[in-house]
Steps between C-alpha positions, in 0.01 A plus 500: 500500500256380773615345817444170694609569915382326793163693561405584881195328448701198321718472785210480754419154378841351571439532875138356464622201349709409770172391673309375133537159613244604819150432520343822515271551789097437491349767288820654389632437130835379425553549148858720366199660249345646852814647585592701190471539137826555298616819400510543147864570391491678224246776625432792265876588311292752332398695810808496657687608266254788476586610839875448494570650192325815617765504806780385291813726473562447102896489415673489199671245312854598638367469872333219446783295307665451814184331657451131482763462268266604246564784202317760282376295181624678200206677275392222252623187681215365623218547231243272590510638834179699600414708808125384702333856605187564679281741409451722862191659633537902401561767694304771515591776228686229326484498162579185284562163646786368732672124519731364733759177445379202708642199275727416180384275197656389200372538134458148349321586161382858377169498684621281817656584843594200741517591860429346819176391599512660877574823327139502351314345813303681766500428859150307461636305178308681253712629184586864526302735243723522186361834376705649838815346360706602268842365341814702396759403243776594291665710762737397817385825702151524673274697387656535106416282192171380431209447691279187396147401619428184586114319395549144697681362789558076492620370817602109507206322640738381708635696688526457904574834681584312806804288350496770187500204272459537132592858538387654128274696307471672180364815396374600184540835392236701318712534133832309413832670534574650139630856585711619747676745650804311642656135429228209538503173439373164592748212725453173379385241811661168562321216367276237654693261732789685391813410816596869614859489541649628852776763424494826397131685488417881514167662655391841407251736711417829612478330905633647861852505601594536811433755753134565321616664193363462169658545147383709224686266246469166422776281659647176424695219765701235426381175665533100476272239407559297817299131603192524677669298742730796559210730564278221734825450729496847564146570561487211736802651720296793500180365627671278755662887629164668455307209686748492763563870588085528483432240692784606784310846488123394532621252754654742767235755467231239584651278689519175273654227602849455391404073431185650231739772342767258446192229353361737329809600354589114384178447348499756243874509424485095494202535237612784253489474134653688231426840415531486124244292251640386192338818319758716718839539372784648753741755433698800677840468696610316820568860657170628430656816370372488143132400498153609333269691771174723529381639141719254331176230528411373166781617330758208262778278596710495195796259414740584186476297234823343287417726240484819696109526531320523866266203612211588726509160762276680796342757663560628756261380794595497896756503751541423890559691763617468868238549719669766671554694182355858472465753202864563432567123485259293315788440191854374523494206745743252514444156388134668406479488137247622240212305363404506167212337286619242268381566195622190327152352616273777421634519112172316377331651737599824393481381099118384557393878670624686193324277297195516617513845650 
């Protein structure tokens, strides 16, 4: 899961347009695009997941069954689920190759992975290489089952990395899925302009829990389908917090005025919209407690069906962050749910890149 916070450099235009309304002085520019350029949200998942994992303090499924309300998945439950590894640079003496988790996918047909699309996007926007990725399946443990090349990476052509809207991609891999060495299978997706239901919904991933530690297993969290409403309201409270406690800092530390903190303050809280597109779709709990985090990006959102078969309604895409929060606390905020890629528009989407890919 990415994350969407108040940026420093964000927050140093809510100051500046206290005074946007002034005529800037004779050979000075007054433009906002003079003062900054935004900071691109979703940044590079893939390298910073490199860098974490490699700190990260794996624990097992018993440890980590306690964290974020979430649980161990039991072997086989979770088919279509597949692991994103990058291939990294060797060592010297090494022999063979070595890949590291950095995102989750779902299989979708024998020879297709869905995932997000800021999982497969480098800092500059370019598409990562696929011939240094490769996919696991058909095993709930890293580093078991089978390990797939991939031959073409399709990002939606429209996704935005600053709002990380239309949040999906596809991968093809290099042979379809006819052999394996544990259970594999595809999920069905929900159908175009299909309503998702709020209620029940799982999310499966190999993400962070708390206190920087990583599990070796695949886990699984019970969550709610909640209105994007729900998640908006909360995000809004949040940015009026991060704006104000910001703005109180920069202020005393250069001696603002308290009259342009406070108008800086009621422009942008006056003038916010909502968070979440109609391509988003919101889920988690009010506590915060049981949520989708790092590693867990591109991974499915699953409702259960009346007949006992799982429904893949999103993928797992971005969550906010206070401002103030550091490495042990970007997951688990109150009132700070998970955002997830709707996938009920991207069915013919999806439908018209197998086809002709």
């Amino acid at each position: 899961m990415n994350f969407r916070y108040l940026t420093t450099r964000t927050a140093a235009l809510l100051v500046a347009l206290a005074g946007a309304s002034a005529q800037p002085a004779a050979g000075q520019s007054g433009g906002l695009g003079d003062i900054a350029k935004p900071d691109d949200p979703a940044g590079n998942v893939m390298q910073y997941m490199m860098e974490r994992r490699a700190r990260a303090k794996p624990i097992d499924g018993e440890t980590a069954s306690r964290v974020y309300g979430g649980r161990a998945a039991q072997p086989g439950a979770w088919p279509a689920q597949v692991a994103l590894l990058l291939e990294l640079p060797p060592e010297p003496d090494q022999q063979g190759q070595t890949y590291r988790q950095f995102c989750g996918g779902s299989l979708i047909a024998r020879q297709w992975v869905l995932t997000a699309a800021h999982c497969i996007t480098q800092p500059d926007g370019s598409l990562s290489d696929a011939s240094k990725i490769m996919v696991q399946t058909g095993s709930n443990r890293l580093g078991d089952g089978d390990f797939r090349p991939i031959t073409k990476i399709i990002r939606h052509e429209g996704y935005d990395p600053i709002v990380i809207d239309n949040d999906i991609a596809l991968l093809k891999l290099a042979e379809p899925v006819r052999e394996s060495v544990g259970p594999v299978g595809a999920i069905k997706v929900i159908g175009q302009g299909q309503p998702i239901p709020e209620g029940p919904a799982v999310v499966v991933g190999w993400g962070f829990m708390e206190e920087d530690k990583l599990p070796e297993d695949l886990m699984e969290t019970d969550i709610s389908i909640v209105p994007n409403a729900t998640c908006n309201a909360g995000m809004a409270e949040q940015t009026k917090r991060d704006v104000g406690s910001f703005l109180l800092s920069m202020g005393a530390s250069n001696r603002i005025p308290e009259a342009k903190l406070e108008q800086a303050y009621e422009i942008i809280v006056s003038n916010l919209g909502p968070s979440l597109s109609d391509n988003m779709v919101c889920a988690g709990v009010s506590t915060g407690e049981r949520t989708s985090c790092n590693g867990d990006s591109g991974g499915p959102l699953m409702i259960k069906q009346a007949d006992g078969s799982w429904l893949q309604v999103g993928v797992v895409s971005w969550g906010r962050i206070p401002l103030s929060g550091n490495s042990y606390s970007r997951c688990g905020h109150p009132e700070l749910y998970g955002v997830y890629t709707r996938l009920s528009n991207y069915y013919d989407w999806i439908g018209q890149q197998l086809k002709t890919n």
